[in-house]
VMD Tcl script that draws the C-alpha trace (Angstrom):
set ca {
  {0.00 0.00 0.00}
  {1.53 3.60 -0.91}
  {1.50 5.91 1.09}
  {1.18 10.01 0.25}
  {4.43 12.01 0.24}
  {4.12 14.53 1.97}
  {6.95 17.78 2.10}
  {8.31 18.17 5.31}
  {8.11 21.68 5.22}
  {4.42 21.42 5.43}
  {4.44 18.33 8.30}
  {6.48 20.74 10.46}
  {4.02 23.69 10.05}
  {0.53 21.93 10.39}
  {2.66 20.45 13.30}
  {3.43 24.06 14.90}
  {-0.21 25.24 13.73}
  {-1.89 22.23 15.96}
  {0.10 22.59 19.25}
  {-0.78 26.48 19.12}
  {-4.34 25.75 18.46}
  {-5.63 28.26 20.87}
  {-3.54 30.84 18.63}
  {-4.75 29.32 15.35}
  {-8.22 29.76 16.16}
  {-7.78 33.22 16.80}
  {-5.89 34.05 14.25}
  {-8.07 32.37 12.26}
  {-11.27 34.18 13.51}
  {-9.95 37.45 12.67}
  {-9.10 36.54 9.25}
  {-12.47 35.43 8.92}
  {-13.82 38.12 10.19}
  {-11.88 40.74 8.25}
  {-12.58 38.81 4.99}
  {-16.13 37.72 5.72}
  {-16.34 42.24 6.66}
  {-14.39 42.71 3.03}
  {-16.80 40.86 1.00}
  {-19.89 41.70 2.81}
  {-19.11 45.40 2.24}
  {-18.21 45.03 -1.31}
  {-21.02 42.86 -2.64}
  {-23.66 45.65 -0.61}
  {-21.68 48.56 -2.15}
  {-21.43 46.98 -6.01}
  {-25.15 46.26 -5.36}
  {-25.57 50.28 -4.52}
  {-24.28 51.59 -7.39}
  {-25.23 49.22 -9.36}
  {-28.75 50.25 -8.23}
  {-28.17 54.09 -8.28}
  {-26.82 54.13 -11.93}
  {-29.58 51.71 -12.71}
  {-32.37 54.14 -11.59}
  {-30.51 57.34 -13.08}
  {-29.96 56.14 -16.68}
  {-33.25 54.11 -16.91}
  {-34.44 57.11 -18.41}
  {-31.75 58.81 -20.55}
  {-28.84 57.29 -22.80}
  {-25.41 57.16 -22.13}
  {-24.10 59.49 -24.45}
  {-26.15 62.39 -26.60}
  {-24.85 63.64 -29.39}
  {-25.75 66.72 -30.68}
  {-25.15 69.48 -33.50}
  {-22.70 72.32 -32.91}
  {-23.64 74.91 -31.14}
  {-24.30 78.31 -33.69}
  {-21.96 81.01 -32.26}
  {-21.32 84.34 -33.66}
  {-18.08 86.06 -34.30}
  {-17.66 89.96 -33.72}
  {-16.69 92.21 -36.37}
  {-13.14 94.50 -35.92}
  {-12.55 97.21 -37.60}
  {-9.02 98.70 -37.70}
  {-8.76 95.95 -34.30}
  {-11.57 97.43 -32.40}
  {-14.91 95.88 -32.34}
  {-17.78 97.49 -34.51}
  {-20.89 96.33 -32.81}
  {-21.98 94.74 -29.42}
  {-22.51 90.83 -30.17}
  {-25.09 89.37 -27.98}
  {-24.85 85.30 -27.81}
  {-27.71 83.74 -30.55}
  {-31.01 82.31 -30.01}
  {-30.23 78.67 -30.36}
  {-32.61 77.64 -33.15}
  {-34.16 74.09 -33.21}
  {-31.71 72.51 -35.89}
  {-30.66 68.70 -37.24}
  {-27.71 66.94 -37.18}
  {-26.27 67.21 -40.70}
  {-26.04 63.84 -42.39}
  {-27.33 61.92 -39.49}
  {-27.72 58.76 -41.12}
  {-24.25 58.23 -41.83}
  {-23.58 59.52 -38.37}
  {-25.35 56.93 -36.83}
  {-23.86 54.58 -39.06}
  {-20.63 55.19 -37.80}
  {-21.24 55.15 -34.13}
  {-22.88 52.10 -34.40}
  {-20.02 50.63 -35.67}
  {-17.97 51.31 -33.15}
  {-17.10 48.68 -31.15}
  {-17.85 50.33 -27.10}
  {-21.13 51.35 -28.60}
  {-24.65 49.13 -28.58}
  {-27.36 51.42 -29.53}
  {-27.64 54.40 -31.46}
  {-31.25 55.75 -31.32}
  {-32.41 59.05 -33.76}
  {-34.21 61.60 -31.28}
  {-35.95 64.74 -32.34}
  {-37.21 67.07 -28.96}
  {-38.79 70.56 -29.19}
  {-41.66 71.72 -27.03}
  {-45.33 72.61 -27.73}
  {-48.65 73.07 -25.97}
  {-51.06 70.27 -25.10}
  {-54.48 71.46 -25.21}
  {-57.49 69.57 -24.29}
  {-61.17 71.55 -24.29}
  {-59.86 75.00 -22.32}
  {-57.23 73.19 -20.41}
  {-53.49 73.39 -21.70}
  {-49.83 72.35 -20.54}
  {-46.22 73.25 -21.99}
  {-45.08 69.67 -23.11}
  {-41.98 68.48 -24.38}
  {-41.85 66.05 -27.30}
  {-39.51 63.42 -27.72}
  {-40.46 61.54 -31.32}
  {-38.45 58.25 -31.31}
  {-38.46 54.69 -33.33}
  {-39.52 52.40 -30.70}
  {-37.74 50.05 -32.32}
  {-34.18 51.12 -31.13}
  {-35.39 53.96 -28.70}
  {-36.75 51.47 -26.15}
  {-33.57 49.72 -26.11}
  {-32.24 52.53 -24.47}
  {-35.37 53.98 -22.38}
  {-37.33 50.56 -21.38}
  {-40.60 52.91 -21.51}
  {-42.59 49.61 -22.10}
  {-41.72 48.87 -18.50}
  {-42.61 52.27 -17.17}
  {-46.63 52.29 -18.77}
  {-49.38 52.42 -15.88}
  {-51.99 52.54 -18.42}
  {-52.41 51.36 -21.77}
  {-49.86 50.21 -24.28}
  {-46.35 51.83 -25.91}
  {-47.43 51.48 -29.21}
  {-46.37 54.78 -31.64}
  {-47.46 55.06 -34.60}
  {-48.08 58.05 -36.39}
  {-51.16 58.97 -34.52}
  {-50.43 58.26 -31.21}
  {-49.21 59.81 -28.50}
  {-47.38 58.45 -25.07}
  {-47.81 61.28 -21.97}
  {-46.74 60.90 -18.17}
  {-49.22 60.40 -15.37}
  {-49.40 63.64 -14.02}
  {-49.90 65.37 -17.24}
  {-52.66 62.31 -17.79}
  {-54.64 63.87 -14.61}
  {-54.00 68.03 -15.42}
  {-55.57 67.38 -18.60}
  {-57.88 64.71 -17.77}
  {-57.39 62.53 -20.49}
  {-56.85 58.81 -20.69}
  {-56.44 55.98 -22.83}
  {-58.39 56.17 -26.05}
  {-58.83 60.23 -25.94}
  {-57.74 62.96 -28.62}
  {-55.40 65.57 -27.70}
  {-54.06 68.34 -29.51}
  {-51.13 69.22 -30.15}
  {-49.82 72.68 -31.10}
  {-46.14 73.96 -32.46}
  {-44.58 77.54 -31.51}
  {-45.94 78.55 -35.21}
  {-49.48 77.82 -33.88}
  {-49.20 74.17 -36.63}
  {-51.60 71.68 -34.50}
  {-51.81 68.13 -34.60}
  {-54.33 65.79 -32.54}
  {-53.37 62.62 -31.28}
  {-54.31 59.84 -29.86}
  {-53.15 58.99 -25.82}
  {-51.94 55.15 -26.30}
  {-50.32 54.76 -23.42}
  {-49.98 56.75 -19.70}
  {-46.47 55.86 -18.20}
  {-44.70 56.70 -15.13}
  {-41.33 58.01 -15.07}
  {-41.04 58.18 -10.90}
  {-40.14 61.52 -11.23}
  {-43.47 64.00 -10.96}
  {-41.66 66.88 -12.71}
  {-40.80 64.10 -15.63}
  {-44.43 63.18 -16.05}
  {-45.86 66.71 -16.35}
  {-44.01 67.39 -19.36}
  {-42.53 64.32 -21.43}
  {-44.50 63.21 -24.09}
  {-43.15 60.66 -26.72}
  {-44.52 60.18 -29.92}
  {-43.38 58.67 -33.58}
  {-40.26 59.84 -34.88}
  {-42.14 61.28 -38.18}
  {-45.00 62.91 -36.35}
  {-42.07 65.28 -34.53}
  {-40.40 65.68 -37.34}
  {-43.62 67.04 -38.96}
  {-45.12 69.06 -35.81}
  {-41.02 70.33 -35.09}
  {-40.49 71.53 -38.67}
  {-37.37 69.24 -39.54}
  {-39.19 66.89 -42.19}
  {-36.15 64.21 -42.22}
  {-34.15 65.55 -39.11}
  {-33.11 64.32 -35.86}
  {-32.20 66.84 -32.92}
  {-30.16 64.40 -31.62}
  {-28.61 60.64 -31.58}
  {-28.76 58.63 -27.92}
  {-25.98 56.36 -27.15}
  {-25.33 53.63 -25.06}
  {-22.34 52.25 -24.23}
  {-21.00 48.53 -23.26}
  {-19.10 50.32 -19.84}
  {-21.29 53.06 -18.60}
  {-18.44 54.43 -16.50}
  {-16.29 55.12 -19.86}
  {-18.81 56.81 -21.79}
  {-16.95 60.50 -20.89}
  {-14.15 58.93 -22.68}
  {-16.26 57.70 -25.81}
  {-17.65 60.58 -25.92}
  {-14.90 62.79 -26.48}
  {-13.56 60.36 -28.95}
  {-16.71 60.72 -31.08}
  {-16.66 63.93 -30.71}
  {-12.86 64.30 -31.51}
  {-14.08 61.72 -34.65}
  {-17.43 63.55 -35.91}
  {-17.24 66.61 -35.16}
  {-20.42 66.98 -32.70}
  {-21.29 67.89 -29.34}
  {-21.13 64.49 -27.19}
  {-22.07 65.06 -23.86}
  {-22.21 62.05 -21.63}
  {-23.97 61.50 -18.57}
  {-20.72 61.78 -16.55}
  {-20.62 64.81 -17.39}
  {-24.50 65.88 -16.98}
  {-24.75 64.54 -13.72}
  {-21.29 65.53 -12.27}
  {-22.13 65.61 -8.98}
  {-23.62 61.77 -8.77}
  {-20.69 60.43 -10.67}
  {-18.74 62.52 -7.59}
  {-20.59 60.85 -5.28}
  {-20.31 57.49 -6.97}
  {-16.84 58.31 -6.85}
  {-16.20 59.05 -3.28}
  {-18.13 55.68 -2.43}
  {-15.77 53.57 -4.43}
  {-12.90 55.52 -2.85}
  {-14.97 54.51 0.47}
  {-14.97 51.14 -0.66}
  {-11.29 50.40 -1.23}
  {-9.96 52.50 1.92}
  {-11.97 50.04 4.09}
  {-10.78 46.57 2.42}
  {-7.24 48.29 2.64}
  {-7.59 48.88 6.25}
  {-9.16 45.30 7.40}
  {-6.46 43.78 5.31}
  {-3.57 45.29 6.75}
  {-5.61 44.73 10.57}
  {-5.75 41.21 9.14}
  {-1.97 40.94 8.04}
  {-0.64 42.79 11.59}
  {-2.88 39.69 13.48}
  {-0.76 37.01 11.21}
  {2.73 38.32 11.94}
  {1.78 38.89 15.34}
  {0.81 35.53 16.01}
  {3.22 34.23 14.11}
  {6.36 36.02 15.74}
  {4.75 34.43 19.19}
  {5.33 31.26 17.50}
  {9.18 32.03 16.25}
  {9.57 33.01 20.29}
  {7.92 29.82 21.21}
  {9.45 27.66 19.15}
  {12.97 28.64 19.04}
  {14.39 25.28 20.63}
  {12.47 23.38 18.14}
  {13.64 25.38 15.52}
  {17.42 25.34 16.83}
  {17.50 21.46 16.95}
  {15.51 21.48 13.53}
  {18.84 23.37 12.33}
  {21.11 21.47 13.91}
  {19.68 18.29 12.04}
  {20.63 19.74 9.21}
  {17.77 21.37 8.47}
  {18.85 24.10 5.47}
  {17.33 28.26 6.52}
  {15.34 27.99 3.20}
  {13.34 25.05 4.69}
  {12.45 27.09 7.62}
  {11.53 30.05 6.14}
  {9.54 28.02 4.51}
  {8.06 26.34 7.28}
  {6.92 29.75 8.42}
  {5.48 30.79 4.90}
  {3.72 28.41 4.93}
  {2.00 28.69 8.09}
  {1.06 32.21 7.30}
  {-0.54 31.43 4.08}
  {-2.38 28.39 5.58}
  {-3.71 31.12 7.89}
  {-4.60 33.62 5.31}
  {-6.32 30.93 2.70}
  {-8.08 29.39 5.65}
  {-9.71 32.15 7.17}
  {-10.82 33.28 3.92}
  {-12.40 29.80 3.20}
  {-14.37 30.82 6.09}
  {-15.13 34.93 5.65}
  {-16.51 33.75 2.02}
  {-18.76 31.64 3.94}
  {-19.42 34.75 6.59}
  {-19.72 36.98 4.07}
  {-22.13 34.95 1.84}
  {-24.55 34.48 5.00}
  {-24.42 38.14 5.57}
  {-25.45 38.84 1.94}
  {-28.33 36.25 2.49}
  {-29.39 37.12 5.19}
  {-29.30 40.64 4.18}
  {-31.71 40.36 1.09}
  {-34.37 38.62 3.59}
  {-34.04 41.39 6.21}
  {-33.90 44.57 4.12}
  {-36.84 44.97 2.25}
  {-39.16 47.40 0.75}
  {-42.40 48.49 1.91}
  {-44.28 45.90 -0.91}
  {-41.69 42.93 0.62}
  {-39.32 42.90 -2.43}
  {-36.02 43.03 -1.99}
  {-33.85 46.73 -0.68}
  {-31.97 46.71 -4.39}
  {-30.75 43.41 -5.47}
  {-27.58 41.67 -4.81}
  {-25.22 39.48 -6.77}
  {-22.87 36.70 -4.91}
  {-19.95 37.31 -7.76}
  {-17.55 34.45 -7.85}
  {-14.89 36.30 -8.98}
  {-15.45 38.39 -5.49}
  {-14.79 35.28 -3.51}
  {-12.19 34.29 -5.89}
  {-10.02 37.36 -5.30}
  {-10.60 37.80 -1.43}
  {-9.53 34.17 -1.56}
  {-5.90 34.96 -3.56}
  {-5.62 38.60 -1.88}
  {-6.23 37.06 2.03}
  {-3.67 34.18 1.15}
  {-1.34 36.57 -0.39}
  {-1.58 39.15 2.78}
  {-1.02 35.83 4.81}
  {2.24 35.25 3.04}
  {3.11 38.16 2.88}
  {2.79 39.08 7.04}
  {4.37 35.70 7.93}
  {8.05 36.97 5.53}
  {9.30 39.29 8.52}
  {8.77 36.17 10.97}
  {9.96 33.20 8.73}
  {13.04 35.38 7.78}
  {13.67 35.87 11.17}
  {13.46 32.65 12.12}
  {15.77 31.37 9.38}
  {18.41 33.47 10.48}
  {18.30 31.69 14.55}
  {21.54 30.31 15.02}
  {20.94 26.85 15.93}
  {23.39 26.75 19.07}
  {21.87 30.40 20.60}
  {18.62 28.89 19.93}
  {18.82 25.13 21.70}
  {20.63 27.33 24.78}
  {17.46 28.88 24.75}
}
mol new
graphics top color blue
foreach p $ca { graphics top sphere $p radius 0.5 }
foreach p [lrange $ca 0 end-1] q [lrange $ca 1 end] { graphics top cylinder $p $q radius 0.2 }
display resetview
């Protein structure tokens, strides 16, 4: 019968790790502990923002591009200026060539969708009531890709086709209209259109659904005045966190104003920001609590074992199998306790998504158990374990064996 070979390096340190097992439990609680803390925190704070930027671009794209801005440029005579220039009125206006535009950015390969948008605004009237709207004509087709409005309708259906209309909830009770009923629709050159409401959606914002209408893409081109124009061209992006950087690229490329939501909503993507920052300060500060509690334990050991380790040497035991020895205690310590603050930390998570609930019993904001989470506070803890034992194994390497046996 064969029997397992097993280094000696690693019989001598589960050796020192069992006859300190009051020590090894510790240690091994706070390693759990500190990793079950690390991936508890992590999982709830990708969950967050993962939530947050959820709820903020649910209803806008990624990146809008839009055409330049129409500036004017003062007239010098002899170097002095001849008139006062006042900025322009910025006129409602198309993106030249837009089809070939979109063309382009769709090719791109940090893109998905590239949706043609034309906005303006214009007065809803029904019987002697009327409300400034703004109208957003779309193709559903490759808009709702981008805004999941089919989600968002209370009432109704998102059809759009060219006689339909799609108007937010509040707007739905100021004008007192519903599915099924006319409404009309009138340009800032008095040109009126009347629609049909399809569908009543709600955007969660009360401002949102006083004003946003949507409607086909050709009916705002015709009540807008840009027969065959777009106002602008939405964007989304693979890596919503990059999409400043696209942006300036197509913008750099094309020629356009790109303005991405980074930039729109500065202060969130701050925010979001600061949390990350949040985020990595703490693992960096339970890890190095974690790696201080290995070579602390494991110097103890070096004290208490310096006989052993002197009459190891004087076997003929070689330094590089005792700094071994000690190596490999520490990352024993670090892998194990990690085994178990994946565990801790996956109960947490658990036990979190039962506990923290909204008010209709559905989860706070959902959260993922990523294995590649586990898998790195599993290599990072057994790392930090090897890492913190060094100072002590090196140390013990260098005992001279008679000094040591003396005691």
């Amino acid at each position: 019968m064969y029997k397992t070979w097993v280094p000696f390096e690693w019989i001598v340190s589960i050796r020192f790790l069992r006859e300190g097992r009051l020590q090894t439990v510790f240690i091994l609680t706070g390693v759990a502990i500190g990793v079950g803390v690390i991936v508890f925190m992590s999982a709830l704070l990708a969950g967050l923002q993962t939530n947050f930027i959820q709820r903020v671009l649910s209803a806008q794209a990624h990146i809008e591009l839009l055409p330049p801005k129409e500036v004017t440029r003062t007239l010098r005579v002899d170097g002095v200026n001849a008139a006062i220039v006042q900025p322009p009125l910025q006129r409602l206006k198309s993106i030249d060539q837009w089809q070939s535009m979109q063309a382009e950015v769709r090719s791109m390969s940090d893109v998905l969708v590239v949706a043609p948008v034309v906005g303006g605004s214009a007065l809803a009237v029904r019987g002697s009531a009327s409300r400034a709207i703004s109208v957003t004509g779309v193709e559903p087709e490759q808009y709702f890709q981008i805004v999941k409005l089919p989600e968002k309708i209370v009432f109704g259906e998102s059809r759009l086709s060219g006689q339909d209309i799609l108007i937010g909830l509040e707007l739905s009770s100021d004008l007192g209209v519903g599915v099924g009923d006319k409404l009309r629709v009138t340009n800032a050159a008095g040109d009126a259109i009347t629609l049909t409401v399809s569908g009543v959606f709600d955007l969660g914002n009360k401002g949102a659904n006083q004003r946003s209408t949507f409607v086909a893409l050709r009916t705002a081109q015709s009540l807008l005045g840009l027969p065959g124009g777009v106002t602008s061209l939405e964007v989304t992006v693979r890596d919503v966190y990059a999409a400043e950087v696209i942006a300036q690229r197509i913008s750099a490329t094309l020629g356009v104003q790109a303005d991405s939501w980074i930039k729109g909503s500065a202060q969130f993507f701050a925010a979001i920001s600061a949390q990350t920052t949040a985020n990595t300060a703490i693992r960096f500060f339970v890890g190095l609590s974690v790696a201080f509690g290995i070579a602390s334990v494991l110097v103890v050991s070096v004290v208490q074992k310096s006989r052993e380790i002197g009459i190891l040497r004087a076997m003929g035991i070689s330094r590089g199998q005792i700094l071994r020895v000690f190596l490999l205690q520490g990352g024993v310590l670090g892998f194990g306790g990690a085994v178990l603050g994946c565990l801790v930390g996956a109960g947490g998570l658990v036990l979190w998504q039962h506990l923290a609930l909204n008010a209709d019993g559905t989860p706070l904001f959902p959260l993922v158990l990523d294995p590649n989470l586990f898998a790195l506070a599993l290599g990072l803890a057994s790392v930090t374990g090897l890492l913190a034992a060094f100072a002590p194994a090196l140390r013990a390497a260098r005992l001279d064996p008679v000094e040591a046996i003396r005691g």
